[in-house]
GUNU-155693 format. One record per residue (C-alpha): residue in three letters; x, y, z. Coordinates in steps of 0.1 Angstrom, whole numbers, padded with zeros to 4 digits, always signed. Example, Ala and Ser with C-alpha at 12.3 -4.5 7.8 and 13.67 -1.06 7.14 Angstrom:
GUNU-155693
ALA+0123-0045+0078/SER+0137-0011+0071/
This chain:
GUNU-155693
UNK-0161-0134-0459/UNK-0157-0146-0424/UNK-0122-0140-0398/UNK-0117-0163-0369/UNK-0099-0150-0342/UNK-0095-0179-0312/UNK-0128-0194-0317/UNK-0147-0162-0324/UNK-0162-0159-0358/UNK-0169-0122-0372/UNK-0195-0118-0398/UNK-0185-0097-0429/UNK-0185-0061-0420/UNK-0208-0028-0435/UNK-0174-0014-0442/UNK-0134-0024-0442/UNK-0127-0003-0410/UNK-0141-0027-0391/UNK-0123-0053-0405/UNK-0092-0028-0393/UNK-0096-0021-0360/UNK-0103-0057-0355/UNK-0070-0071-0373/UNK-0053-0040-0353/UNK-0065-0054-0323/UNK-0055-0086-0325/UNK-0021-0080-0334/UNK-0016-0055-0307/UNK-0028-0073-0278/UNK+0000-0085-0258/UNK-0001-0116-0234/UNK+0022-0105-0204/UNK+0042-0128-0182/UNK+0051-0124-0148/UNK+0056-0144-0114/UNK+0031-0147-0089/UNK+0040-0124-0057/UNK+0015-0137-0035/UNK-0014-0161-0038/UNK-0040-0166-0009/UNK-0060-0198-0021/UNK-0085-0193+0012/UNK-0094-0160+0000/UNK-0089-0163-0031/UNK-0069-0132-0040/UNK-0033-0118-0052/UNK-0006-0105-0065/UNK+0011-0109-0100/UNK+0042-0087-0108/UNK+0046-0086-0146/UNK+0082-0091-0162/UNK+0085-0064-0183/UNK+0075-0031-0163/UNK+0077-0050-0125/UNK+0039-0039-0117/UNK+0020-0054-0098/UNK-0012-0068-0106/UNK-0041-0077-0085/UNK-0056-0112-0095/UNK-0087-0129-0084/UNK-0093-0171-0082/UNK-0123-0159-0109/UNK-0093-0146-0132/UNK-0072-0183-0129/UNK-0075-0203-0159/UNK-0052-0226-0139/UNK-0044-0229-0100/UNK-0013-0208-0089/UNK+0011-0203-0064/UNK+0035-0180-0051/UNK+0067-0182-0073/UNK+0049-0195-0103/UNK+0055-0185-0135/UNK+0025-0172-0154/UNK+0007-0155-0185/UNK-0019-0131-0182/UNK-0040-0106-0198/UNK-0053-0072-0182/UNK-0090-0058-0173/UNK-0104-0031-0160/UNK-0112-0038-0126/UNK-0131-0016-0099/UNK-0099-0001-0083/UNK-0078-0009-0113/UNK-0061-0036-0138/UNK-0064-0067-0130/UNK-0047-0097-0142/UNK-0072-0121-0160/UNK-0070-0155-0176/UNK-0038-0167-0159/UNK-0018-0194-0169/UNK+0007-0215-0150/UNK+0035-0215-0181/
């Protein structure tokens, strides 16, 4: 038996746990959407506040799945950063 879960093929599992906390995973990620604070394209570093909650995220040019500016509306996913969550794979919606 074989899952594919946006491109990425799992191979059958030792046990059906696995199979659980993958399916779990999935279903609980959450893409977040917010607008883009501030955006300094020289540097390459800024600021995404999220919708829901109004934090702000810092986001670097090697999180951008697409170039952004301040005011743009965007969807995002989270990482651990060094100093923090950061906003990765960022898209202009």
């Amino acid at each position: 038996m074989y899952a594919n879960f946006k491109n990425k093929t799992f191979v059958k599992p030792i046990n059906n746990s696995l199979i659980f906390v993958v399916l779990l995973t999935f279903i609980f990620i959450k893409v977040k959407k917010g607008t883009v604070k501030f955006f300094n394209e020289s540097k390459g570093f800024g600021f995404v506040t999220e919708d829901d909650s109004n934090t702000e995220y810092f986001v670097h040019v090697s999180g951008l799945v697409d170039e952004i500016r301040e005011g743009d509306v965007v969807e995002f996913d989270l990482k651990e950063g060094r100093k923090g969550l950061n906003a990765v794979d960022v898209r202009v919606l």
